[in-house]
Backbone as CSV, one residue per row, in Angstrom:
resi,resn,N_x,N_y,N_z,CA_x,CA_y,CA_z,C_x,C_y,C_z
1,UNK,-15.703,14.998,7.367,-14.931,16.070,7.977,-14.387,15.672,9.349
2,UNK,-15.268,14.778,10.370,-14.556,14.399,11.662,-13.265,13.405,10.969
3,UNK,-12.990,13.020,9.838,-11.870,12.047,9.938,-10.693,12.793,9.675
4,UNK,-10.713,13.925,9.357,-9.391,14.952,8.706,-8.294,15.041,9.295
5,UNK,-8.507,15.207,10.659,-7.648,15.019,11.776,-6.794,13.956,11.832
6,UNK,-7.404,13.013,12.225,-6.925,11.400,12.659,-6.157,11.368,11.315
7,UNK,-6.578,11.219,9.756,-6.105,11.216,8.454,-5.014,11.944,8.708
8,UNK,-4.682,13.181,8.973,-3.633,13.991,8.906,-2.209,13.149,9.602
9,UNK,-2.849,12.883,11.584,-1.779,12.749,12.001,-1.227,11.253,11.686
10,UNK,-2.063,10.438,11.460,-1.609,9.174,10.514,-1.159,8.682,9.812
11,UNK,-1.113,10.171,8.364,-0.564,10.128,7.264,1.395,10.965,7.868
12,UNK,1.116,11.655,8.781,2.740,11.972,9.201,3.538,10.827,10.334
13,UNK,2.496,9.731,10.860,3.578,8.875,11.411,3.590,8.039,10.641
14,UNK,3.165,7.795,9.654,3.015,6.524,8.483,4.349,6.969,7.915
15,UNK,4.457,8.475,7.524,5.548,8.896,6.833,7.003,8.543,7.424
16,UNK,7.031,9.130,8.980,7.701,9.053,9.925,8.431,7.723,9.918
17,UNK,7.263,6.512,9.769,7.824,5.256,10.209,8.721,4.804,8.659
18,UNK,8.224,5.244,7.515,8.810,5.039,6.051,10.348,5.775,6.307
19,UNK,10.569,7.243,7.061,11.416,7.211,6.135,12.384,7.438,8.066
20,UNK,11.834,5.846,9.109,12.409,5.570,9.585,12.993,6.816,11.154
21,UNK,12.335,7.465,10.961,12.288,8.338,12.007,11.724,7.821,13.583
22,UNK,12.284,8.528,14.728,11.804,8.356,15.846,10.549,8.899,16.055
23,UNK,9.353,8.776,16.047,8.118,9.213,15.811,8.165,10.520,17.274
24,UNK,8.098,9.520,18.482,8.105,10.074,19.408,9.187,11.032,20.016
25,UNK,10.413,10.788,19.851,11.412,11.505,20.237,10.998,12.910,19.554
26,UNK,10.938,12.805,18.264,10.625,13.471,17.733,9.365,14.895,18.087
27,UNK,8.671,13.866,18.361,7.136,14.950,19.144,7.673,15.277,20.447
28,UNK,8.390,14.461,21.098,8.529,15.084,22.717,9.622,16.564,22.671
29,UNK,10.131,16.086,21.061,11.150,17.290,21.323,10.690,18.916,21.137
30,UNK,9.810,18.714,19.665,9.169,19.506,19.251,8.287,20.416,20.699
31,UNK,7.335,19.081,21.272,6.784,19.792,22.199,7.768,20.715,23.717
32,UNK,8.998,20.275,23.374,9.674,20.979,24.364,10.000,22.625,24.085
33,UNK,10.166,22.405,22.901,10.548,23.721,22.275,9.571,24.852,22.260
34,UNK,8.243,24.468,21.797,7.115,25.185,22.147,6.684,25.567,23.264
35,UNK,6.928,24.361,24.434,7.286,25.160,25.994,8.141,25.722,25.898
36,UNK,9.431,25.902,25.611,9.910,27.137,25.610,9.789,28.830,25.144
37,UNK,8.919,28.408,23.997,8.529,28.959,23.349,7.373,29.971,24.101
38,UNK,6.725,29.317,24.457,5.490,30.267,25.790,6.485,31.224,26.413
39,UNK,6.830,30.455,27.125,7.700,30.486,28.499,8.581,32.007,28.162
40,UNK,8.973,32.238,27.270,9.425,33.419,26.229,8.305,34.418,25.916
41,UNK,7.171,34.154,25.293,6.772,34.730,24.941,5.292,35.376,25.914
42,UNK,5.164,34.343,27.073,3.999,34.383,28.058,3.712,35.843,28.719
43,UNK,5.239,36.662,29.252,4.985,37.838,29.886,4.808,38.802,29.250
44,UNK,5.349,39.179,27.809,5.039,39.758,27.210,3.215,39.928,26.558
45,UNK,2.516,38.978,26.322,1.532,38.610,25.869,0.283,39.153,27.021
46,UNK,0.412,38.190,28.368,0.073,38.725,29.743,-0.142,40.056,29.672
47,UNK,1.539,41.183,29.328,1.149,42.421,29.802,0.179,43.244,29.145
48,UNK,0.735,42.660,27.981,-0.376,43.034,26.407,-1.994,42.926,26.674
49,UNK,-2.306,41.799,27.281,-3.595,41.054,27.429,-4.039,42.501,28.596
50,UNK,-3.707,42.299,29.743,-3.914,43.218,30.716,-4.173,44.586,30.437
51,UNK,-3.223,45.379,29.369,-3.252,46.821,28.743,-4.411,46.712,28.402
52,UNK,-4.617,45.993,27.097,-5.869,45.826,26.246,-7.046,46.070,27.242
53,UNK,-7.079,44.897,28.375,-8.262,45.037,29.591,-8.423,46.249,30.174
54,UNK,-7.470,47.040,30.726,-7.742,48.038,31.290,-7.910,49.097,30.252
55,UNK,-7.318,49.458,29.116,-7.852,50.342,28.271,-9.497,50.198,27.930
56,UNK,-10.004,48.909,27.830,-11.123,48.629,27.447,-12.265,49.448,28.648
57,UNK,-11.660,48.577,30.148,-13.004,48.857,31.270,-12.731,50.363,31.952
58,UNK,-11.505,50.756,31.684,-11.831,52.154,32.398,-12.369,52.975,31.821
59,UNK,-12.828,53.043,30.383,-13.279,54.381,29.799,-12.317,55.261,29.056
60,UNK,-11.267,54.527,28.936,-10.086,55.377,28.607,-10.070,55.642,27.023
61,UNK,-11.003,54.425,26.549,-11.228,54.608,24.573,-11.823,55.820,24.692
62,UNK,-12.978,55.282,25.181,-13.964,56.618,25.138,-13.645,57.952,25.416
63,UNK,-12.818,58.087,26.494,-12.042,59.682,26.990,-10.976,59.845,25.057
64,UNK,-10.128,59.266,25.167,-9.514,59.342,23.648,-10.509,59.906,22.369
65,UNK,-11.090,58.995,22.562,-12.265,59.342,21.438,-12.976,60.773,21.261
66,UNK,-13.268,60.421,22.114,-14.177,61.783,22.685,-13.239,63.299,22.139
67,UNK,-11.497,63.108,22.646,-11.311,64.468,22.700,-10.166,64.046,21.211
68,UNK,-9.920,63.439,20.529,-9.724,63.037,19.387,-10.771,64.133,18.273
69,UNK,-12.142,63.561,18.371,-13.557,63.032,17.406,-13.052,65.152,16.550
70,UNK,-13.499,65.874,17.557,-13.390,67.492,16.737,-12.039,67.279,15.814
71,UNK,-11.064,67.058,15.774,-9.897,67.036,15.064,-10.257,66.455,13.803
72,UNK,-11.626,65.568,13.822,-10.994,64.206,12.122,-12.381,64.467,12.070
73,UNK,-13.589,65.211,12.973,-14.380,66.028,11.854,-14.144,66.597,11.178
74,UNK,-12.681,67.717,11.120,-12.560,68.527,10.575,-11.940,67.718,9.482
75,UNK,-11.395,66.902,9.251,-10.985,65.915,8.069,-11.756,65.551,7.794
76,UNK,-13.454,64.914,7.828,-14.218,64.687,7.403,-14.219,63.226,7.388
77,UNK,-13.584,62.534,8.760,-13.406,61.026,8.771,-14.203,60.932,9.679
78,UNK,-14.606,59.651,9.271,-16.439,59.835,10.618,-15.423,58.716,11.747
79,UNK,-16.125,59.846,12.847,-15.502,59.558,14.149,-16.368,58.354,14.911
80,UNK,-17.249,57.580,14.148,-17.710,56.052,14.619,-16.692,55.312,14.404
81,UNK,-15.822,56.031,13.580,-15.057,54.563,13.224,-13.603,54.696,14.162
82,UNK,-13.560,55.832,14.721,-12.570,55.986,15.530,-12.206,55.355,17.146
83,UNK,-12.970,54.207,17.817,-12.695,53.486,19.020,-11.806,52.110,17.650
84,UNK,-12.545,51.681,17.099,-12.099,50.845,16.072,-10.653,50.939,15.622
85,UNK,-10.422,52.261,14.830,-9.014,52.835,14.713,-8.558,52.510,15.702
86,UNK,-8.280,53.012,17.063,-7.999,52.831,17.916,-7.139,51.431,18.688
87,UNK,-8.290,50.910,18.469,-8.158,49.815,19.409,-7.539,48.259,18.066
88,UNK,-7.934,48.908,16.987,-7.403,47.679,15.849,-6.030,47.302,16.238
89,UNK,-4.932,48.208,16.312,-3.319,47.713,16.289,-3.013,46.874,17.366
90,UNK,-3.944,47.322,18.411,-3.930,46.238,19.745,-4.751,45.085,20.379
91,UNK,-5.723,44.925,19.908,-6.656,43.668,20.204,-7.409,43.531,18.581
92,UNK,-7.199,42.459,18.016,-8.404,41.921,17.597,-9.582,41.236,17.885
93,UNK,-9.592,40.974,18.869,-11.091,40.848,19.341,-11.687,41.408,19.877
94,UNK,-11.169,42.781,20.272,-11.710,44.076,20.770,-12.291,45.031,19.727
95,UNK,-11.650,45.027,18.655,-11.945,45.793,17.327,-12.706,44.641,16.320
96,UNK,-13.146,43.635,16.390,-14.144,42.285,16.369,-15.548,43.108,16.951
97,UNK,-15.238,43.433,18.392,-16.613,43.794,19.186,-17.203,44.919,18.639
98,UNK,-16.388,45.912,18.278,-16.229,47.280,18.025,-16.811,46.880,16.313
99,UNK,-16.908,46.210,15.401,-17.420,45.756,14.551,-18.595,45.649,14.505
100,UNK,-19.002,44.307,15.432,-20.179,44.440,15.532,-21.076,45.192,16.274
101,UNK,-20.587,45.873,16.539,-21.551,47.071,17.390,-22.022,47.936,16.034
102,UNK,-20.731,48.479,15.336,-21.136,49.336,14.405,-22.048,48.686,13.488
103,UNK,-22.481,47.118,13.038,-23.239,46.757,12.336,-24.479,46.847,13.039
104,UNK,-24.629,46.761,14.325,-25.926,46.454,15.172,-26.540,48.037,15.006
105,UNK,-25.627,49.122,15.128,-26.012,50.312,14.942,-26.232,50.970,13.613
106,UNK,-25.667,50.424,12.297,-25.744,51.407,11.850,-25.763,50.636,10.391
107,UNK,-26.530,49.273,10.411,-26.694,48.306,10.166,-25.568,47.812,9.029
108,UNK,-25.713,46.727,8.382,-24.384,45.633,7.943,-24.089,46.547,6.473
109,UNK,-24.927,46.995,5.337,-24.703,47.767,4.277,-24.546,49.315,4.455
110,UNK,-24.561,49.727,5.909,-24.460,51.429,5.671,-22.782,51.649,5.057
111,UNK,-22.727,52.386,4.931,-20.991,53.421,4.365,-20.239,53.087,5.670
112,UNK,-20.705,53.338,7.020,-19.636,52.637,8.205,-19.348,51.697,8.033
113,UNK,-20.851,50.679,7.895,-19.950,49.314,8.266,-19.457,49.011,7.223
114,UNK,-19.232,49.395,6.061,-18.629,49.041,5.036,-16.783,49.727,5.040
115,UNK,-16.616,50.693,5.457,-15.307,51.094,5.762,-15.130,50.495,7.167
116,UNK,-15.360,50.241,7.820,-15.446,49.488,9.461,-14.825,47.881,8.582
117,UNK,-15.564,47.384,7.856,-14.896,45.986,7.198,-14.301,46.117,6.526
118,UNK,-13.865,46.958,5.942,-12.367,47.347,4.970,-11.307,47.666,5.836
119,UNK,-11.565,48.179,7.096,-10.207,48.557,8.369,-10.153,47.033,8.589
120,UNK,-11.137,46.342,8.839,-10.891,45.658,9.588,-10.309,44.188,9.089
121,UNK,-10.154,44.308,7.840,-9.343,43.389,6.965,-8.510,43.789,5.945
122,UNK,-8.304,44.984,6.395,-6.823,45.926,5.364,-5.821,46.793,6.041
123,UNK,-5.930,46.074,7.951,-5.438,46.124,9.103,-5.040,45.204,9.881
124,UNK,-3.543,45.122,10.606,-3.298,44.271,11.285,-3.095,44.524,12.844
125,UNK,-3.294,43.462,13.600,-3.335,43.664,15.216,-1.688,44.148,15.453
126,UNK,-1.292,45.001,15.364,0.215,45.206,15.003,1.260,44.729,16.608
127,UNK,0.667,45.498,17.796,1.189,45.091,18.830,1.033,43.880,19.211
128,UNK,-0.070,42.746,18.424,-0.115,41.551,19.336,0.955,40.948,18.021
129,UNK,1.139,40.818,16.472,2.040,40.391,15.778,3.282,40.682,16.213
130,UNK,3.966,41.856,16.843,5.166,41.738,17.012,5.475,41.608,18.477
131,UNK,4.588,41.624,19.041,5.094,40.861,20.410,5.319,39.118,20.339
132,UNK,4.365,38.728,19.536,4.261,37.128,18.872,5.400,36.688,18.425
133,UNK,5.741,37.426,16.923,6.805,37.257,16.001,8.179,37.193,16.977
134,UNK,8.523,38.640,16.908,9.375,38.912,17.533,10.082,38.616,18.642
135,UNK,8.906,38.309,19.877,9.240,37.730,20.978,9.515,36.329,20.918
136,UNK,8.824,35.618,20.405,9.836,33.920,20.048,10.736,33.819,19.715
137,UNK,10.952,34.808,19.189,12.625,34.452,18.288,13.353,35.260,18.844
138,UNK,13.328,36.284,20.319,13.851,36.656,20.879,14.522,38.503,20.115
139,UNK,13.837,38.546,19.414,14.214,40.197,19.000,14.006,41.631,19.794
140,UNK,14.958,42.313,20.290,14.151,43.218,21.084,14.059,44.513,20.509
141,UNK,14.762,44.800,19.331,15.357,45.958,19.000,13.557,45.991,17.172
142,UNK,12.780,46.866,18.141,11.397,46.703,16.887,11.013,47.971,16.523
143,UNK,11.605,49.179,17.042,11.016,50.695,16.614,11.074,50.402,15.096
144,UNK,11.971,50.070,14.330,11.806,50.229,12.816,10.517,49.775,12.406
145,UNK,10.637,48.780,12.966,9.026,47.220,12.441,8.406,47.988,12.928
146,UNK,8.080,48.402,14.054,6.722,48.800,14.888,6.289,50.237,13.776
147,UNK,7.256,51.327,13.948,7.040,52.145,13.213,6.022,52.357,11.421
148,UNK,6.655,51.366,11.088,6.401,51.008,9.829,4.675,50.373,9.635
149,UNK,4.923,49.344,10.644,3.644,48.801,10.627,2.104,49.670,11.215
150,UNK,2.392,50.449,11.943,1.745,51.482,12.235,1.170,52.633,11.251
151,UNK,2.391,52.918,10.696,1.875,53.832,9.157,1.496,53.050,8.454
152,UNK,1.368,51.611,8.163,0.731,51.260,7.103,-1.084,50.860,7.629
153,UNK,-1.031,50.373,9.002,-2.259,50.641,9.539,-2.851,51.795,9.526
154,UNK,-2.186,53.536,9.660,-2.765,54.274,9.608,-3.180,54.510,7.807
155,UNK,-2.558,54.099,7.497,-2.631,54.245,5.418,-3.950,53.509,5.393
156,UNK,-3.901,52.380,6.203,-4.866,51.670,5.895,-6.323,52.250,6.296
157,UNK,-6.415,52.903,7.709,-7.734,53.686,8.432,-7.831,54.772,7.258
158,UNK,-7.112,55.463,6.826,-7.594,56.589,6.048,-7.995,56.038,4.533
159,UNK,-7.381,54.970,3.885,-8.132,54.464,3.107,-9.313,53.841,2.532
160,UNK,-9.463,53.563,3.814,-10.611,52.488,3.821,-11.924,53.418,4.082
161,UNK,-12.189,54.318,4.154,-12.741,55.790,4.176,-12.776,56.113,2.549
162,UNK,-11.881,56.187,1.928,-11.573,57.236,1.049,-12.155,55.895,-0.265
163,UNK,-12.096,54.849,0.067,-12.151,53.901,-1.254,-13.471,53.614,-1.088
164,UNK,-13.990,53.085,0.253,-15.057,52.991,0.160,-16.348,53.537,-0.317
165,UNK,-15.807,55.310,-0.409,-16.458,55.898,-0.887,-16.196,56.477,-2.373
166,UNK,-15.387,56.213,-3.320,-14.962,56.309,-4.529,-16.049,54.761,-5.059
167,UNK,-16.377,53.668,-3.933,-16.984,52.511,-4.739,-18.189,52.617,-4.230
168,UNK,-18.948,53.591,-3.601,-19.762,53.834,-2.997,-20.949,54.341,-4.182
């Protein structure tokens, strides 16, 4: 397994040199583009990164949550899983943490963590994909995308509830 690497990039300048290519021009160019590529996509990402942080340390899930939770009792959607909801469209490694908490609590086979791992892989980080996508390739115009992808994340939170417990 340590040789996979070295094998890989060996087998593309071996190729490179066959079918006569500038090996290097080639990589210096590539790597220019990908600096550009940051360089595009860096402030956007930054502000993203920062939101995520301060939503996280001020308490602000928890205030949400909190005055959210009476509304989707009354739907009968258990409100553990609601910082998770939450926080899924915008950090995945925040809704990662928010994972394992709910396993540490409420251990790895209960009905949470079992709809908690159905959100959490029948859901996408939606604001960090289209700031990604979108922002490299320079798109600014995303209410349609954003929109869309949002209802299918929310299709997805209310499903993953509703199936889990039909296989339950």
């Amino acid at each position: 397994m340590d040789y996979v690497i070295p094998v890989i990039l060996s087998a593309v300048a071996l190729y490179g040199l066959i079918r006569k290519v500038n090996i290097f021009e080639s990589f210096v160019k590539g790597a220019r583009e990908g600096i550009k590529t940051v360089y595009v996509i860096a402030p956007t990402m930054i502000g993203l990164l920062l939101a995520v942080g301060m939503v996280r340390c001020s308490g602000a899930l928890d205030f949400l949550t909190s005055h959210l939770a009476p509304f989707f009792e009354r739907l009968s959607y258990p409100t553990e899983l609601l910082p998770m909801a939450i926080l899924r469209p915008v950090s995945g490694s925040g809704a990662t943490a928010l994972l394992t908490d709910i396993y540490k609590n409420f251990g790895a086979d209960s009905f949470l963590s079992k709809c908690a791992s159905v959100m959490a892989g029948s859901t996408e980080t939606t604001f960090y994909a289209v700031t990604m996508y979108y922002g490299s390739i320079g798109i600014r115009k995303i209410r349609h995308t954003l929109l869309s992808a949002l209802l299918a994340d929310l299709t997805a939170m209310v499903m993953c509830v509703v199936t889990v417990s039909l296989l339950m």
